[in-house]
FIPAKE-987173 format. One record per residue (C-alpha): residue in three letters; x, y, z. Coordinates in steps of 0.001 Angstrom, whole numbers, padded with zeros to 6 digits, always signed. Example, Ala and Ser with C-alpha at 12.3 -4.5 7.8 and 13.67 -1.06 7.14 Angstrom:
BEGIN
ALA+012300-004500+007800SER+013670-001060+007140
END
This chain:
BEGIN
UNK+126188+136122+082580UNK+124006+134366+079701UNK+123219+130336+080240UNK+123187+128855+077359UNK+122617+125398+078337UNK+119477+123572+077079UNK+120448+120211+078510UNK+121831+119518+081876UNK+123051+115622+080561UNK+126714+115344+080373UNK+128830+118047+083156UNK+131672+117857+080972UNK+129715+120076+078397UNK+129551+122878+081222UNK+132574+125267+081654UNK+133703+126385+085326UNK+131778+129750+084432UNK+128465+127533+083791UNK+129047+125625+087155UNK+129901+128690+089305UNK+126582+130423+088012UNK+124264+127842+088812UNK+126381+127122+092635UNK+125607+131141+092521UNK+121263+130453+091712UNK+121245+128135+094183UNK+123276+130266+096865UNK+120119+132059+095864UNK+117391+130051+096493UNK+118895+129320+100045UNK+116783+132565+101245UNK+113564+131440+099715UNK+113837+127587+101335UNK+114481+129164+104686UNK+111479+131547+105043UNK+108218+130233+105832UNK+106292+130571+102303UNK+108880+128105+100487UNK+107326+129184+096972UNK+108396+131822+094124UNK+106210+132009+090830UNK+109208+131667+088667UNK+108466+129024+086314UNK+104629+129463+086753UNK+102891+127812+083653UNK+106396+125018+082741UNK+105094+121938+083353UNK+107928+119209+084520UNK+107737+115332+083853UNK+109569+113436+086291UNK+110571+109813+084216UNK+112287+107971+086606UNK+112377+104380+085196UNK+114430+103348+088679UNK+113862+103133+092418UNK+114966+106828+093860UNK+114345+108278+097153UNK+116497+111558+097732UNK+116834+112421+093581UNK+112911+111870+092909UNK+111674+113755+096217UNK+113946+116443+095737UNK+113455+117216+092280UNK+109607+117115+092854UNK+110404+119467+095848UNK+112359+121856+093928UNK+109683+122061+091341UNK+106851+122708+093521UNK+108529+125867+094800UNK+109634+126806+091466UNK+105565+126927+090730UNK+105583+124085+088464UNK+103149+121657+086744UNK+104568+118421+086900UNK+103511+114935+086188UNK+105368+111566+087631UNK+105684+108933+085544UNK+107931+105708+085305UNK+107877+102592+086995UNK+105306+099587+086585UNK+102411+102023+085969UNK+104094+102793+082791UNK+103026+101335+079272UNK+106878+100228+078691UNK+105866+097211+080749UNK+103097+096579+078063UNK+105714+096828+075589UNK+105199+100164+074247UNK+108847+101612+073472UNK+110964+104473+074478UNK+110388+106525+071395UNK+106859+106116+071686UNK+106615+106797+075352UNK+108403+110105+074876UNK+106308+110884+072134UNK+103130+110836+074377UNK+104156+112512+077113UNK+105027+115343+074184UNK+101646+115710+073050UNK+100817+117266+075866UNK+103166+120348+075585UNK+105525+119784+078146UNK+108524+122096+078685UNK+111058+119259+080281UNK+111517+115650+081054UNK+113625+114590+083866UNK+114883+111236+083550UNK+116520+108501+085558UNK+116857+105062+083851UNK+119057+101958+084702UNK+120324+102584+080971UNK+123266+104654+080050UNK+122105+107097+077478UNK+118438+107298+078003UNK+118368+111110+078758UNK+120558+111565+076004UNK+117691+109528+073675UNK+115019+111439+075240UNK+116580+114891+074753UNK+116862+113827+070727UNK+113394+112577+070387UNK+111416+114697+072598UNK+113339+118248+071347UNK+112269+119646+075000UNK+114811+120446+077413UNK+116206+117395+079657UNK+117618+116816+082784UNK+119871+113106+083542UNK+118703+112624+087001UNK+121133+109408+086787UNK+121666+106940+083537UNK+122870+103524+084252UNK+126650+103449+085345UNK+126995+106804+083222UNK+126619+109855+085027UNK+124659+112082+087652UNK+125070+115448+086989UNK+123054+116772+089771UNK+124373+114893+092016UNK+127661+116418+091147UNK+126510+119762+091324UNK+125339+119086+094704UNK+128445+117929+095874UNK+129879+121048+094508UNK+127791+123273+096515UNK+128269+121532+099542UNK+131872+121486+099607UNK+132180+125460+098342UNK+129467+126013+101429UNK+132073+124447+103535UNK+135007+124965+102702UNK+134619+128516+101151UNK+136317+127032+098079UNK+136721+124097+095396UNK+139690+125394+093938UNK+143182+123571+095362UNK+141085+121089+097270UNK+142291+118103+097604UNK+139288+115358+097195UNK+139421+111875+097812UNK+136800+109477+096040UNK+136980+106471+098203UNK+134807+102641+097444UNK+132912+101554+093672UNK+134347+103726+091536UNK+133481+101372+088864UNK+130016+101211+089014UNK+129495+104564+090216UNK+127389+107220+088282UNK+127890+109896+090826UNK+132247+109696+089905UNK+131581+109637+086087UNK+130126+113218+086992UNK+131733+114477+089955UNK+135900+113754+089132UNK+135190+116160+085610UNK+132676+118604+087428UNK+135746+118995+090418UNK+138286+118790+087560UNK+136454+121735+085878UNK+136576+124036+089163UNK+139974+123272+090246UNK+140042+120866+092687UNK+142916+117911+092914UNK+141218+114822+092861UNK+142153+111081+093799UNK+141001+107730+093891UNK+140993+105478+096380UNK+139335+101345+095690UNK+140486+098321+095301UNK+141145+097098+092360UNK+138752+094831+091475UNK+136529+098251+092237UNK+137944+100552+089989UNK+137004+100852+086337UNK+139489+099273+083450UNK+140823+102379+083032UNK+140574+104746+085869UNK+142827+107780+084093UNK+139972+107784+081581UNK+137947+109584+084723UNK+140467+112256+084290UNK+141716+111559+088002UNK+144752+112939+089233UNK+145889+109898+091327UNK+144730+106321+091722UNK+145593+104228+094674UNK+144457+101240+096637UNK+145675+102755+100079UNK+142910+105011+102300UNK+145328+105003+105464UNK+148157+106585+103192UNK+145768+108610+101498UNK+143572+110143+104330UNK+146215+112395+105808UNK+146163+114862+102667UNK+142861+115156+102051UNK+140432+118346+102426UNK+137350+116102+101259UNK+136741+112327+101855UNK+134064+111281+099436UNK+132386+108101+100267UNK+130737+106171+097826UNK+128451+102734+098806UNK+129346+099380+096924UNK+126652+099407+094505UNK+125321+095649+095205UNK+122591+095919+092354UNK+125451+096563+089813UNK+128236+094452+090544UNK+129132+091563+088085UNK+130789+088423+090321UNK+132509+089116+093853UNK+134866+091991+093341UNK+135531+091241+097046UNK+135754+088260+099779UNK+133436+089865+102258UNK+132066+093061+103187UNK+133570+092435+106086UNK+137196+092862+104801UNK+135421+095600+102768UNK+134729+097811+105309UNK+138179+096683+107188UNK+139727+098547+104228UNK+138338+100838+102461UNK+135526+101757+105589UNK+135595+105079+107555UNK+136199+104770+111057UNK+136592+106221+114190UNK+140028+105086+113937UNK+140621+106176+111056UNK+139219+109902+111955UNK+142639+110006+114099UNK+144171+109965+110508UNK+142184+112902+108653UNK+142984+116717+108461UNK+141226+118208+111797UNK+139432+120362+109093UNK+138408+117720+106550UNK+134839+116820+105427UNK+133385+113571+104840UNK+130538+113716+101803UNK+128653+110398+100704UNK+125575+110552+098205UNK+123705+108053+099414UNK+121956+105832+100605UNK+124310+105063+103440UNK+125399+101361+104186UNK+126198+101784+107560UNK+128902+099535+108907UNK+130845+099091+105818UNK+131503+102187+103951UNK+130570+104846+107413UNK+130349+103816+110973UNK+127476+105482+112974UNK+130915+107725+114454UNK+131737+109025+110885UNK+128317+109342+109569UNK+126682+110892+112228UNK+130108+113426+113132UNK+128837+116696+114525UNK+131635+118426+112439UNK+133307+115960+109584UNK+129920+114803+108292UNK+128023+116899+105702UNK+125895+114307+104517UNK+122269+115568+105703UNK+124027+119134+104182UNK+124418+117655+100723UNK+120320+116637+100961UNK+119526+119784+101415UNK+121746+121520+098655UNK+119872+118858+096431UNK+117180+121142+096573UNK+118510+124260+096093UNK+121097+123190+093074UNK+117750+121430+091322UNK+116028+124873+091823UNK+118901+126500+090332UNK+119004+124110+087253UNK+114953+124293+086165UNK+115298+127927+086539UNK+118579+128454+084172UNK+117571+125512+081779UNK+113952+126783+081540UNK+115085+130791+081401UNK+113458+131842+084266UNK+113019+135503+084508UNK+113659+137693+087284UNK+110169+138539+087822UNK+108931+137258+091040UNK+112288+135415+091805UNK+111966+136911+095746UNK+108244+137145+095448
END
């Protein structure tokens, strides 16, 4: 099947059939991270620029991982050692890193948009590796993986998005991405953590109460309250928060014996998880969706940059 993606931006601009083949590369690259010479000459010669214009642990170090055993040249850039804090603008900044005939720019930026900016100015291919409150495709993708590993499907699950939906980039990718393969999604905040108009999401259900919701659900997908984005107290106290809307080992007593409990991190233990949730031998995939962030970045250089097959099990 052809990819004819340039752009891995928006996930609403890839069909199920785009999705399932780049789960399938990455279902791939599982053999090649599990041997012990980690390394293919794929994409030997592409060289990568990692902009990431925001603090990122799991997103930065993965990508950087994935492109490293892809063979690639890559060059990170962003942050204070950037010329942006000199006043030198976007355009311009793009424009440099051009001149040196780079193949693609992966970008992460507390705006919503930048990658899309980027892509138009730079006219190499481009990767959102998160955009303000907007989306986080790979993250999604991730997600994806880890829950078809697990579950053996996506289609007919029944998904629960539970905490900030509001200010979460992850759900602005994830509730069309699981839309797009079949899964019945729902979420679950309170209100003064869900966005003005939740439907817009493209959510099947909306609701304010875990305990009622918990019992039907295949997935529970934990998102942390995303302190560095909130506007005001949406809530009296994490406290309450976390009396609410937190997973517990109580509230394991109400889950499917067979459901999963995803969250993309970094983990707030104590309000969202308690060490018994996010550290459950069985329910907790977390550490599992780390990994897959690997293997689903692998997967998305190689179809965006049109790997060839030569040297793909080298």
């Amino acid at each position: 099947m052809a990819f004819d993606h340039k752009h891995l931006i928006d996930i609403r601009e890839y069909s199920e059939e785009d999705i399932t083949l780049l789960l399938d590369t990455a279902e791939r690259f599982k053999a090649i991270n599990e041997r012990r010479i980690k390394k293919v000459p794929v994409l030997k010669g592409f060289t990568v620029v990692n902009m990431f214009n925001e603090p990122s642990t799991r997103t930065r170090s993965s990508f950087e991982i994935a492109e490293k055993r892809l063979s690639c040249d890559t060059l990170n850039f962003g942050g204070s050692s950037t010329s942006t804090v000199k006043g030198e603008s976007l355009d311009d900044t793009v424009e440099t890193l051009c001149a040196y005939k780079i193949d693609m720019i992966v970008v992460r930026d507390k705006h919503a948009g930048v990658p899309y900016k980027v892509a138009q100015k730079s006219g190499v291919s481009v990767i959102d590796a998160g955009d303000g409150k907007h989306q986080h495709p790979t993250q999604a993708l991730l997600d994806l993986y880890t829950i078809r590993e697990e579950k053996g499907r996506i289609r007919g699950l029944r998904v629960g998005i539970v905490g900030d939906i509001g200010h979460s980039r992850v759900c602005g990718s994830l509730v069309p991405a699981l839309k797009t393969m079949g899964a019945h999604v729902t979420l679950i905040a309170p209100q003064t953590l869900m966005p003005p108009v939740p439907e817009a999401l493209g959510a099947d259900a909306v609701t304010s109460n875990l305990d009622e919701a918990l019992p039907e659900l295949d997935v529970v997908y934990m998102l942390r309250i995303q302190q560095e984005r909130l506007e005001g107290a949406p809530f009296p106290s994490l406290r309450e928060y976390s009396m609410l809307f937190g997973l517990n080992e109580r509230r394991d007593k109400l889950m499917r014996p067979d459901a999963i409990v995803c969250h993309p991190g970094p983990i707030n233990r104590g309000v969202e998880l308690d060490a018994f949730m996010a550290d459950h031998p069985t329910r907790s995939v977390i550490l599992d969706q780390v990994y897959a962030g690997v293997l689903v970045r692998m997967a998305a250089l190689y179809l965006l940059l049109g790997g060839g097959e030569d040297g793909f099990a080298a």
